[in-house]
C-alpha positions as semicolon CSV with decimal commas, in nm:
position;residue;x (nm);y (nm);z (nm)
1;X;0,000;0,000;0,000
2;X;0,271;0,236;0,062
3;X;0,422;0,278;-0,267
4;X;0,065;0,403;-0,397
5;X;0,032;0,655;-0,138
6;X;0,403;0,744;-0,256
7;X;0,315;0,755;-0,607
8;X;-0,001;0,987;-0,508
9;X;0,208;1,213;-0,313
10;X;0,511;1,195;-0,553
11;X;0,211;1,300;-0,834
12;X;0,086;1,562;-0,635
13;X;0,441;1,750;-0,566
14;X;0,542;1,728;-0,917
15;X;0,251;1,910;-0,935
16;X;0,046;1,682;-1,228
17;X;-0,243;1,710;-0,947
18;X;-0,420;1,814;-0,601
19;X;-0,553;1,568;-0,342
20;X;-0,758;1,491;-0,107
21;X;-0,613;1,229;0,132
22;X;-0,761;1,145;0,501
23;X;-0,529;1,317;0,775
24;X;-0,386;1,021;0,949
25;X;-0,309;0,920;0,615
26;X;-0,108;1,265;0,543
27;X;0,046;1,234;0,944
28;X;0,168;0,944;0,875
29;X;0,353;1,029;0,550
30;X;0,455;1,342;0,611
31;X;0,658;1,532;0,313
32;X;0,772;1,926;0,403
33;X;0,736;1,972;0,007
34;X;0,350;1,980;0,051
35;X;0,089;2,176;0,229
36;X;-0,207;2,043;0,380
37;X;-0,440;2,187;0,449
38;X;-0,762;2,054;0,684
39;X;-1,085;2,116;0,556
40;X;-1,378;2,144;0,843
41;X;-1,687;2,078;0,886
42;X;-1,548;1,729;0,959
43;X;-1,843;1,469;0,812
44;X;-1,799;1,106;0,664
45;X;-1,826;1,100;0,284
46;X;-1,945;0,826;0,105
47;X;-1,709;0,813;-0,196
48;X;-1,664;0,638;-0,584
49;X;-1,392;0,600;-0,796
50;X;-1,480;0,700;-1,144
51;X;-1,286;0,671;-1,463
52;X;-1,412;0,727;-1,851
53;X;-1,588;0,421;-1,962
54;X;-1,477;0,220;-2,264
55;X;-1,135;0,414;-2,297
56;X;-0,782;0,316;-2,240
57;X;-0,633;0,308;-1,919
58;X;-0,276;0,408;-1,816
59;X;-0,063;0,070;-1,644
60;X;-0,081;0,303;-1,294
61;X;-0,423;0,391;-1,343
62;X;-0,555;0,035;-1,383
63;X;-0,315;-0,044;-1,054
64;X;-0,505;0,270;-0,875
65;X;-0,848;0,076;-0,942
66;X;-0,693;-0,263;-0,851
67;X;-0,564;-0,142;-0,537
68;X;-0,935;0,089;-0,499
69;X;-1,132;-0,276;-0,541
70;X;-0,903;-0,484;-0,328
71;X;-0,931;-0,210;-0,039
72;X;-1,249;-0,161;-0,049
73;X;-1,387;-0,517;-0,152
74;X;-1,605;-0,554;0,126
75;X;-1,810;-0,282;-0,048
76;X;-2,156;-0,521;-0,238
77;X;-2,189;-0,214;-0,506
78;X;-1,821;-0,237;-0,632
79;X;-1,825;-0,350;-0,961
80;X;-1,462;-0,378;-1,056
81;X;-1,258;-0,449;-1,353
């Protein structure tokens, strides 16, 4: 699991993207070449990962899913790849 949240942090200081991570996640890989920033109200979300249907995906964005599904496969309404 840890070289994806690398690889999301790595793509987020190159600056290819922004993120929104969950705090513990960001305390416990702390970088000094990003800012975080907390966003309040706190309230749980109830998420979905969403890509272009029928269209080519990248090697590390079919690895993102993979490791989305496996995560989260306790989830009934996951219809992975």
């Amino acid at each position: 699991m840890a070289k994806f949240i690398y690889f999301i942090l790595d793509t987020i200081a190159c600056g290819a993207c922004i993120g929104v991570l969950p705090a513990p996640l960001l305390r416990q890989f702390q970088r000094d070449d990003l800012v975080s920033i907390p966003l309040t109200p706190r309230f749980p979300w109830e998420i979905a990962l969403i890509y272009k249907k029928d269209r080519y995906l990248s090697y590390a964005a079919r690895h993102f899913v993979e490791f989305i599904c496996t995560h989260f496969q306790e989830e009934p309404k996951l219809d992975c790849m």
